[in-house]
PDB file of N, CA, C, O and CB in Angstrom:
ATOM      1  N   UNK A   1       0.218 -26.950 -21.923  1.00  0.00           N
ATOM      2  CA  UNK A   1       1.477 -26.843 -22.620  1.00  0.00           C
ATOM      3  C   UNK A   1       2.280 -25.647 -22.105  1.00  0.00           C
ATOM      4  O   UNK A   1       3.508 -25.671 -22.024  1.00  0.00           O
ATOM      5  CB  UNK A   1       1.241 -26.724 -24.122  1.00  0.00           C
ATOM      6  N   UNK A   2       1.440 -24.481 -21.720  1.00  0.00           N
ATOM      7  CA  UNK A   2       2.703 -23.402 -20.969  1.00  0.00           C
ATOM      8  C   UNK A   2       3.070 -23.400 -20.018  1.00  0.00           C
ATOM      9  O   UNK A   2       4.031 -22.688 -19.725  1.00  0.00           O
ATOM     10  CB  UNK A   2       2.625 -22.250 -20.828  1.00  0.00           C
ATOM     11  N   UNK A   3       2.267 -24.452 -18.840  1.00  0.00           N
ATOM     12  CA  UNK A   3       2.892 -24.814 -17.676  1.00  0.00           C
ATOM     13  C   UNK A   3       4.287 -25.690 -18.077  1.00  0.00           C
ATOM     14  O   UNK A   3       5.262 -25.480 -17.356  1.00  0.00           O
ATOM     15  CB  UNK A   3       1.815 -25.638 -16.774  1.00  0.00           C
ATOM     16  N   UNK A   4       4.411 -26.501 -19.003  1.00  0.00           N
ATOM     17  CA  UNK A   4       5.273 -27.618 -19.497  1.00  0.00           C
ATOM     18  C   UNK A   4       6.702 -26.474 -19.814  1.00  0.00           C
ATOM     19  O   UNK A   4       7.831 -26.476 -19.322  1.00  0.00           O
ATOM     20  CB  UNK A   4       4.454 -28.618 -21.111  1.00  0.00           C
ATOM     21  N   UNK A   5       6.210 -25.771 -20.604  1.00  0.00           N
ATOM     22  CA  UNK A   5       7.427 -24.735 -21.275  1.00  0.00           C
ATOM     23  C   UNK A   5       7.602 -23.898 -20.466  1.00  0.00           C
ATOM     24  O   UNK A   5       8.714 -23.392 -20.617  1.00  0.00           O
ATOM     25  CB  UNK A   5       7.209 -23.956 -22.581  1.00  0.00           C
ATOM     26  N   UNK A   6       6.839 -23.322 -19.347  1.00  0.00           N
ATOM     27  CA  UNK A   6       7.632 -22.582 -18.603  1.00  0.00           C
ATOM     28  C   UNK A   6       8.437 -23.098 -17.250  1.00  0.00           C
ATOM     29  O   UNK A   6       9.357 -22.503 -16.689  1.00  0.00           O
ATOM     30  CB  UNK A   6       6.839 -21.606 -18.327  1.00  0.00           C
ATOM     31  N   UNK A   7       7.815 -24.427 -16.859  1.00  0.00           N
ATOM     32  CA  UNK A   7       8.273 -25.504 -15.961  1.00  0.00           C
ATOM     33  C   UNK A   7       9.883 -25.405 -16.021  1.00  0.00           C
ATOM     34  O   UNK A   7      10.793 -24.991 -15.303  1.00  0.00           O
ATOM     35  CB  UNK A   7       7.678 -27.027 -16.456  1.00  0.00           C
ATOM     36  N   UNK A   8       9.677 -26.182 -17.616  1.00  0.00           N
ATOM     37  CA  UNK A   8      11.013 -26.619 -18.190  1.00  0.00           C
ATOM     38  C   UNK A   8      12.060 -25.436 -18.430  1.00  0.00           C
ATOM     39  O   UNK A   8      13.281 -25.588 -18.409  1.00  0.00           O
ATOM     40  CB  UNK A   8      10.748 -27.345 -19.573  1.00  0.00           C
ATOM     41  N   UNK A   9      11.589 -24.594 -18.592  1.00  0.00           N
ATOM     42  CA  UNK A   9      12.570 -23.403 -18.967  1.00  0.00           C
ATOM     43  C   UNK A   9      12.857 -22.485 -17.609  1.00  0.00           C
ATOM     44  O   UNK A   9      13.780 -21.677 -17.710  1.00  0.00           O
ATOM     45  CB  UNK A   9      11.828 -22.383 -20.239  1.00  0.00           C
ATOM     46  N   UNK A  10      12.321 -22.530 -16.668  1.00  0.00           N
ATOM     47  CA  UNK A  10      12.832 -22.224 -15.392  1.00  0.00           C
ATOM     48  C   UNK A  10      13.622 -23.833 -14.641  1.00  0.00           C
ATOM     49  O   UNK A  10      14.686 -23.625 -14.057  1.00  0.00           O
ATOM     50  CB  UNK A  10      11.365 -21.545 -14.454  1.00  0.00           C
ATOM     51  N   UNK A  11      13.323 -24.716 -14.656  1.00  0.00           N
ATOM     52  CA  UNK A  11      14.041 -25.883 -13.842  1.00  0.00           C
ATOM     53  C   UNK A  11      15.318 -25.749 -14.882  1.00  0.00           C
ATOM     54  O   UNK A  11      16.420 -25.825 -14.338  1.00  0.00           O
ATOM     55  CB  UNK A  11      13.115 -27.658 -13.742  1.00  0.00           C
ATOM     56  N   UNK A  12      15.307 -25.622 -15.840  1.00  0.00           N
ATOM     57  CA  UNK A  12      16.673 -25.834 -16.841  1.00  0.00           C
ATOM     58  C   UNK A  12      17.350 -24.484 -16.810  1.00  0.00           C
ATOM     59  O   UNK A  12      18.282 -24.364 -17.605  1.00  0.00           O
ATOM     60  CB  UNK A  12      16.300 -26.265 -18.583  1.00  0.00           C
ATOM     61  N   UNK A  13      17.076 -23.493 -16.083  1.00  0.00           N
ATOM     62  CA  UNK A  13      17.700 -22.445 -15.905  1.00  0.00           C
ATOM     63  C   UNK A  13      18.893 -22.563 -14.497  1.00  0.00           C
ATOM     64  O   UNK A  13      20.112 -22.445 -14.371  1.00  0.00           O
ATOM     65  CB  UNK A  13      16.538 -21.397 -15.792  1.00  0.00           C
ATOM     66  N   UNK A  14      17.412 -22.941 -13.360  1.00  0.00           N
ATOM     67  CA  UNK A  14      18.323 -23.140 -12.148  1.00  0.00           C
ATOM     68  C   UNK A  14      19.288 -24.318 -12.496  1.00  0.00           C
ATOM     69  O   UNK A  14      20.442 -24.368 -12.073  1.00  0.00           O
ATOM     70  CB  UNK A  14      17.446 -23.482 -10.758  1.00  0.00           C
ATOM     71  N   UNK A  15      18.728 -25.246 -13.291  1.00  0.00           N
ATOM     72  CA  UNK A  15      19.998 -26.696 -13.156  1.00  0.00           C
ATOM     73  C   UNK A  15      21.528 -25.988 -13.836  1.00  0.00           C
ATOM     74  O   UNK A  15      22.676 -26.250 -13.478  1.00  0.00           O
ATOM     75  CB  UNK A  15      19.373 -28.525 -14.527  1.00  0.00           C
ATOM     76  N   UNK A  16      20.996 -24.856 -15.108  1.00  0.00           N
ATOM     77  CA  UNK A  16      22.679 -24.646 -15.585  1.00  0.00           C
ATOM     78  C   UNK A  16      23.299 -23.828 -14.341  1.00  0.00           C
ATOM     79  O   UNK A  16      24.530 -23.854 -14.370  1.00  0.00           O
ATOM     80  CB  UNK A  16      22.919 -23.576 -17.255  1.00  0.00           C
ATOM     81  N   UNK A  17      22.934 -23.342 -13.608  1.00  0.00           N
ATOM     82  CA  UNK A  17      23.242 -22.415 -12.750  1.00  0.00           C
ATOM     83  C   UNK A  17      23.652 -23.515 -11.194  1.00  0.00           C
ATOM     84  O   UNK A  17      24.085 -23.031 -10.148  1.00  0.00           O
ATOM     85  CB  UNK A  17      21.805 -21.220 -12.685  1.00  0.00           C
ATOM     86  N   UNK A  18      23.452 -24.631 -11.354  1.00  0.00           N
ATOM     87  CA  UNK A  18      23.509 -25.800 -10.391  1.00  0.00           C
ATOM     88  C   UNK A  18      22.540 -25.222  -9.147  1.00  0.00           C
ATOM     89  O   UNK A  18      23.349 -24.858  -8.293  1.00  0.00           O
ATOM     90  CB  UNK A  18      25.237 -26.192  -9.876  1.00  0.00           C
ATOM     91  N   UNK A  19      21.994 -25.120  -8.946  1.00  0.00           N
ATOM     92  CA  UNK A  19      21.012 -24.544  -7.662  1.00  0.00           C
ATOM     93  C   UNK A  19      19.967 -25.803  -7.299  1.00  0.00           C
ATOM     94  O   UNK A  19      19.442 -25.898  -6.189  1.00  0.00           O
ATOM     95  CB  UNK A  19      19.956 -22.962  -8.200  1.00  0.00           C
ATOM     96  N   UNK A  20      19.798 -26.501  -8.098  1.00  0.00           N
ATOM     97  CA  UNK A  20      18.685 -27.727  -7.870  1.00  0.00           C
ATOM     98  C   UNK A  20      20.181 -28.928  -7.326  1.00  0.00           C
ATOM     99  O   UNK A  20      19.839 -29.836  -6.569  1.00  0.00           O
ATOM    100  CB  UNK A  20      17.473 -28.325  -9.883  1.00  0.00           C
ATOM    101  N   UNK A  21      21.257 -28.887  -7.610  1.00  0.00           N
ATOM    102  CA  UNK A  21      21.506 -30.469  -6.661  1.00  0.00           C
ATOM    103  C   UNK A  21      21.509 -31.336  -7.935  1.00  0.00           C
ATOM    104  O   UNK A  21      20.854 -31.331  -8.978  1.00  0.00           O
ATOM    105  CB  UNK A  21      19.991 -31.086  -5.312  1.00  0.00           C
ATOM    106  N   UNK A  22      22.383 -31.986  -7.497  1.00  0.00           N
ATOM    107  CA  UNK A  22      22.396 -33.371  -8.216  1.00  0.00           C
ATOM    108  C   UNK A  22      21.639 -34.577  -8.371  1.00  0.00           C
ATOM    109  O   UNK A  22      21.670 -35.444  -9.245  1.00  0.00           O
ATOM    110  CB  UNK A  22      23.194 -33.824  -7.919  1.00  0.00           C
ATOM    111  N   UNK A  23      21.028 -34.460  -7.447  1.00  0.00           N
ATOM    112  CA  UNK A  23      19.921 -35.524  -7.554  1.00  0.00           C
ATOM    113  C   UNK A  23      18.846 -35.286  -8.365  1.00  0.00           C
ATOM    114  O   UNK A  23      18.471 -36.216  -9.078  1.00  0.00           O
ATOM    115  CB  UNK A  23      19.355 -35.801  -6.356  1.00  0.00           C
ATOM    116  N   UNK A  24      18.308 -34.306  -8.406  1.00  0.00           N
ATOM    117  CA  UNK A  24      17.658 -33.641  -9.496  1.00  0.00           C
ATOM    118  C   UNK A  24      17.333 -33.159 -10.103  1.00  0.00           C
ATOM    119  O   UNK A  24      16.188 -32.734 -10.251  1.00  0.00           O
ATOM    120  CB  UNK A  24      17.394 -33.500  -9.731  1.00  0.00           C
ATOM    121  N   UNK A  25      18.498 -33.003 -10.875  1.00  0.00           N
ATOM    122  CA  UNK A  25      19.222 -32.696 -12.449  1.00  0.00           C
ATOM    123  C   UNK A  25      18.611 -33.109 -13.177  1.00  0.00           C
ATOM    124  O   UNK A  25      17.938 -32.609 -14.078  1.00  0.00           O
ATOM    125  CB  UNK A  25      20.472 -33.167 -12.885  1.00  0.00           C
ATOM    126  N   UNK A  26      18.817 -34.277 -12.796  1.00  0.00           N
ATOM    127  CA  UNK A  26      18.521 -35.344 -14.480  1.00  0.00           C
ATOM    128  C   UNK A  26      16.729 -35.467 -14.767  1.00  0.00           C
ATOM    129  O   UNK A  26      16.240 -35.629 -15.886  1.00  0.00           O
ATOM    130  CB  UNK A  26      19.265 -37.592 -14.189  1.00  0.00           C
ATOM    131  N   UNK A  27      16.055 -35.364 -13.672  1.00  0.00           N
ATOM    132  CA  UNK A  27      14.439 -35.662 -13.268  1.00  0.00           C
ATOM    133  C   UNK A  27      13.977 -34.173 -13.896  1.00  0.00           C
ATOM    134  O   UNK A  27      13.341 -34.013 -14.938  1.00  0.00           O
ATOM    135  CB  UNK A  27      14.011 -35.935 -11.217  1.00  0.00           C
ATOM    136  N   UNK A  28      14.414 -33.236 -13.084  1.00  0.00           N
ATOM    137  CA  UNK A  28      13.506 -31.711 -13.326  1.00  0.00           C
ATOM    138  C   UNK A  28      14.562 -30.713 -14.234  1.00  0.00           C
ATOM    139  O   UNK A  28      14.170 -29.876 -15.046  1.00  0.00           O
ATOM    140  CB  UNK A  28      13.084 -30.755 -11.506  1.00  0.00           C
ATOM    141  N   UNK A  29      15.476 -30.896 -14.024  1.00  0.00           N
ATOM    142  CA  UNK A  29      16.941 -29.748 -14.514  1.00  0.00           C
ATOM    143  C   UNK A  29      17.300 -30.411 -16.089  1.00  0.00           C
ATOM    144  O   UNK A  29      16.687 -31.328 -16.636  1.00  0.00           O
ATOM    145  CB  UNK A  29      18.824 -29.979 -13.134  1.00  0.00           C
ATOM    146  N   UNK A  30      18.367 -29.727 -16.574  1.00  0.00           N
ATOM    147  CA  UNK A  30      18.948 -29.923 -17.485  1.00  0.00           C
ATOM    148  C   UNK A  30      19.823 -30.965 -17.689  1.00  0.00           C
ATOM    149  O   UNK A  30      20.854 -31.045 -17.021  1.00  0.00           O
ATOM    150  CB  UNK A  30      19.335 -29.077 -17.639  1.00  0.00           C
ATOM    151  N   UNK A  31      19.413 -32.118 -18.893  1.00  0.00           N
ATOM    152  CA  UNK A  31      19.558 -33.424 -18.946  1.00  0.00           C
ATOM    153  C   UNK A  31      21.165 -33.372 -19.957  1.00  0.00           C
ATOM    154  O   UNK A  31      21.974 -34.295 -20.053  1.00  0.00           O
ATOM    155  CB  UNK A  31      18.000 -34.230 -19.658  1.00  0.00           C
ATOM    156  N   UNK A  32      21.223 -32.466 -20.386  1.00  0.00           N
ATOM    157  CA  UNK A  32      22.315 -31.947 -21.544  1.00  0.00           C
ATOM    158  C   UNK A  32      21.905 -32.756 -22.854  1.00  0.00           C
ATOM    159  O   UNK A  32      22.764 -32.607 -23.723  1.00  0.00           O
ATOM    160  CB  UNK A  32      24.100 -32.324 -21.102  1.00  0.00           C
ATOM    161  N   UNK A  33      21.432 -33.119 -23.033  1.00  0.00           N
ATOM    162  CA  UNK A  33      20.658 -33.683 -24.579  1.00  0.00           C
ATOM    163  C   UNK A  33      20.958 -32.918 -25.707  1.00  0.00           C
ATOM    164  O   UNK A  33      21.209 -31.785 -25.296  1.00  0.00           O
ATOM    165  CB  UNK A  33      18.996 -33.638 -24.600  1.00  0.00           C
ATOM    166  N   UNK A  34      21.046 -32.960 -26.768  1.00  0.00           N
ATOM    167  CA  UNK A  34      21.133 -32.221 -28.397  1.00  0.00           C
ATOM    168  C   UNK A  34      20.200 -31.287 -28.104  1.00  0.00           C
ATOM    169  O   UNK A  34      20.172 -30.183 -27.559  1.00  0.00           O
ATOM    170  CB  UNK A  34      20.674 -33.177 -29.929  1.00  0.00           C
ATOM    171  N   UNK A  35      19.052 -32.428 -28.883  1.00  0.00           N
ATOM    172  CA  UNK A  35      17.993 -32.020 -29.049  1.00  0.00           C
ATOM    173  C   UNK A  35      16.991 -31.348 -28.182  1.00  0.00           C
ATOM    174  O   UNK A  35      16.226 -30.499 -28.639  1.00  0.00           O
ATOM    175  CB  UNK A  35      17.662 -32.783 -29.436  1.00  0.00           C
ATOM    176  N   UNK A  36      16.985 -31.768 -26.765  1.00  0.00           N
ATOM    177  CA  UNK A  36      16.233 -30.272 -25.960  1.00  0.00           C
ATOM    178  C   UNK A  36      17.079 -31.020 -24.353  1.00  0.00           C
ATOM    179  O   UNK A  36      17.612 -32.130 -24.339  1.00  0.00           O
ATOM    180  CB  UNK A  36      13.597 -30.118 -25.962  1.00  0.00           C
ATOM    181  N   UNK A  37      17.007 -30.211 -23.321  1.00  0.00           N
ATOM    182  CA  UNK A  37      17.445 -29.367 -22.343  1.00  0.00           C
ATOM    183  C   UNK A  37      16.277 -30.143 -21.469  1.00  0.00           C
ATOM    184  O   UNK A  37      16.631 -31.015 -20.675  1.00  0.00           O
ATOM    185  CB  UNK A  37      17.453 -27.579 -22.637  1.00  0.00           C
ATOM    186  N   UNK A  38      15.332 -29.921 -21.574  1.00  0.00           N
ATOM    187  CA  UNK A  38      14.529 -30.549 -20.639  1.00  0.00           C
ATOM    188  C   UNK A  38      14.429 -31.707 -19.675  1.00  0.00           C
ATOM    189  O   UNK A  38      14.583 -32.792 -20.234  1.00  0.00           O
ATOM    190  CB  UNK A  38      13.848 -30.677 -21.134  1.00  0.00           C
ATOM    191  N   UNK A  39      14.233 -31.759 -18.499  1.00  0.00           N
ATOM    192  CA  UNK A  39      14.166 -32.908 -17.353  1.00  0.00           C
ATOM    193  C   UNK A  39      12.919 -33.841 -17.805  1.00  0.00           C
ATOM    194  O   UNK A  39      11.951 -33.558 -18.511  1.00  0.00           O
ATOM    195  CB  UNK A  39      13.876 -32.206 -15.659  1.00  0.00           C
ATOM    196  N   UNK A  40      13.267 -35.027 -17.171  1.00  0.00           N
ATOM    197  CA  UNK A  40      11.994 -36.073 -17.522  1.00  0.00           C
ATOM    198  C   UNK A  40      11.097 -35.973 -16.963  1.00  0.00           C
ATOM    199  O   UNK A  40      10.283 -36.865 -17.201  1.00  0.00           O
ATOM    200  CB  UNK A  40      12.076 -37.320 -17.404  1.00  0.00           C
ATOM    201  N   UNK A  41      10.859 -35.395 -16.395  1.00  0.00           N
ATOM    202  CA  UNK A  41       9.525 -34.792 -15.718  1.00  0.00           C
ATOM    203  C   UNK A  41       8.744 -33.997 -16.477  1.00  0.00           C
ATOM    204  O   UNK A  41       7.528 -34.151 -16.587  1.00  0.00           O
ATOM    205  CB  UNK A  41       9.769 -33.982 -14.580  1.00  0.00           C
ATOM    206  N   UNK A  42       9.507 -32.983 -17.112  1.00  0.00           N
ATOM    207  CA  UNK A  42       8.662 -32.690 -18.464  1.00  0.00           C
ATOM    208  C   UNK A  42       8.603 -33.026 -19.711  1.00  0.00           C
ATOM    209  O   UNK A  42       7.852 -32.503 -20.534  1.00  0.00           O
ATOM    210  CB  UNK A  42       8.693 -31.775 -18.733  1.00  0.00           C
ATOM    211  N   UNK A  43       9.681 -34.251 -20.006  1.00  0.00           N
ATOM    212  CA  UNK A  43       9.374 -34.994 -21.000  1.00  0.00           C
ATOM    213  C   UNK A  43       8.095 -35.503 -21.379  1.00  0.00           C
ATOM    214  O   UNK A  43       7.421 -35.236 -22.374  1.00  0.00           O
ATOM    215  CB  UNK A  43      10.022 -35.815 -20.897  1.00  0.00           C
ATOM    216  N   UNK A  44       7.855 -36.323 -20.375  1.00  0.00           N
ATOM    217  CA  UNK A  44       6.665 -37.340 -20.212  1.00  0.00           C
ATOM    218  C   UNK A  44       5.683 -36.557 -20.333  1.00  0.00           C
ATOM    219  O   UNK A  44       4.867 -37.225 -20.969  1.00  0.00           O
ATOM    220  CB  UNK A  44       6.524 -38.164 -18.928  1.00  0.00           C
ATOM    221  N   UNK A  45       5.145 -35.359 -20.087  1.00  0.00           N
ATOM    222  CA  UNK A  45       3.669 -35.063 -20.688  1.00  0.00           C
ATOM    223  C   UNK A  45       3.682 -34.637 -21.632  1.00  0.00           C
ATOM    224  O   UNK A  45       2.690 -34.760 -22.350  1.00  0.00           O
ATOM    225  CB  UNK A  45       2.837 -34.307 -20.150  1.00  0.00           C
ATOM    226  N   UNK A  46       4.642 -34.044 -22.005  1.00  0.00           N
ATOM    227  CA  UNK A  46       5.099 -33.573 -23.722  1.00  0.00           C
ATOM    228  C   UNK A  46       4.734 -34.816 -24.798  1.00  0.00           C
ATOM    229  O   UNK A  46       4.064 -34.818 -25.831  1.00  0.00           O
ATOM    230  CB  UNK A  46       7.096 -33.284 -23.884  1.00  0.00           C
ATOM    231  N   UNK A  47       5.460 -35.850 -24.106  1.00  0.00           N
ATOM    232  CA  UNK A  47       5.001 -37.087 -25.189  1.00  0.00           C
ATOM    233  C   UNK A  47       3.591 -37.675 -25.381  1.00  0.00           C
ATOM    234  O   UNK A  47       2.989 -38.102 -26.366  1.00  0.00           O
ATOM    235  CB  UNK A  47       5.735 -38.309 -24.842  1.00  0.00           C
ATOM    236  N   UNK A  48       3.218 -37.509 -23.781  1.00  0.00           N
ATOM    237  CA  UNK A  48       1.507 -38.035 -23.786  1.00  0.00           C
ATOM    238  C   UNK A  48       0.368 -37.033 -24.588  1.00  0.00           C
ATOM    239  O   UNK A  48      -0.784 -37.193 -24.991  1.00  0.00           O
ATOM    240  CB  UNK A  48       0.903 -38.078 -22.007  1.00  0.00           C
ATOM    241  N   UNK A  49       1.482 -35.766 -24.584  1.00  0.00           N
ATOM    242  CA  UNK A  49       0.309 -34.975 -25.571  1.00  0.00           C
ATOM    243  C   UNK A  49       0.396 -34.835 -27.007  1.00  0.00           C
ATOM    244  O   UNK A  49      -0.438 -34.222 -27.673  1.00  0.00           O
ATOM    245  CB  UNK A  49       0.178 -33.569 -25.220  1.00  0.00           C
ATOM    246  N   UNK A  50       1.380 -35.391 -27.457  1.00  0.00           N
ATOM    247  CA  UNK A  50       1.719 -35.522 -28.800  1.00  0.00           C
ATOM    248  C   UNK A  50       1.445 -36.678 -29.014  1.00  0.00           C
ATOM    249  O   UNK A  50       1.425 -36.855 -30.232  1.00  0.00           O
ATOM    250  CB  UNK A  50       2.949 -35.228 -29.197  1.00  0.00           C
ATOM    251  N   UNK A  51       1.178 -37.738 -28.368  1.00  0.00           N
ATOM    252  CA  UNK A  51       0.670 -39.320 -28.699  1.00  0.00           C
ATOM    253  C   UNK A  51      -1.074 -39.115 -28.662  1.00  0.00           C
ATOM    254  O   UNK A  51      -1.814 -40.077 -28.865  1.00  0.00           O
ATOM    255  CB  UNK A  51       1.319 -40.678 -27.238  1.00  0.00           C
TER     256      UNK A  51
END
């Protein structure tokens, strides 16, 4: 889980800062969502560990 939160909170740093590219934004960077910031890359184990 702190690889997940610190993953996500450095890839969503460089994405507001645009440094990752457009292509993957939406995968590793900041998705702009409400509810969290996070890329689907770290979605998906977030969910497999809460399921």
């Amino acid at each position: 889980m702190l690889i997940i939160v610190a993953g996500s909170t450095l890839t969503g740093w460089l994405g507001t800062l645009q440094n990752i590219g457009n292509d993957y934004s939406f995968w590793i960077g900041n998705q702009g969502l409400e509810y969290t910031s996070m890329g689907r890359v770290w979605q998906i184990p977030v969910v497999r560990l809460v399921c």
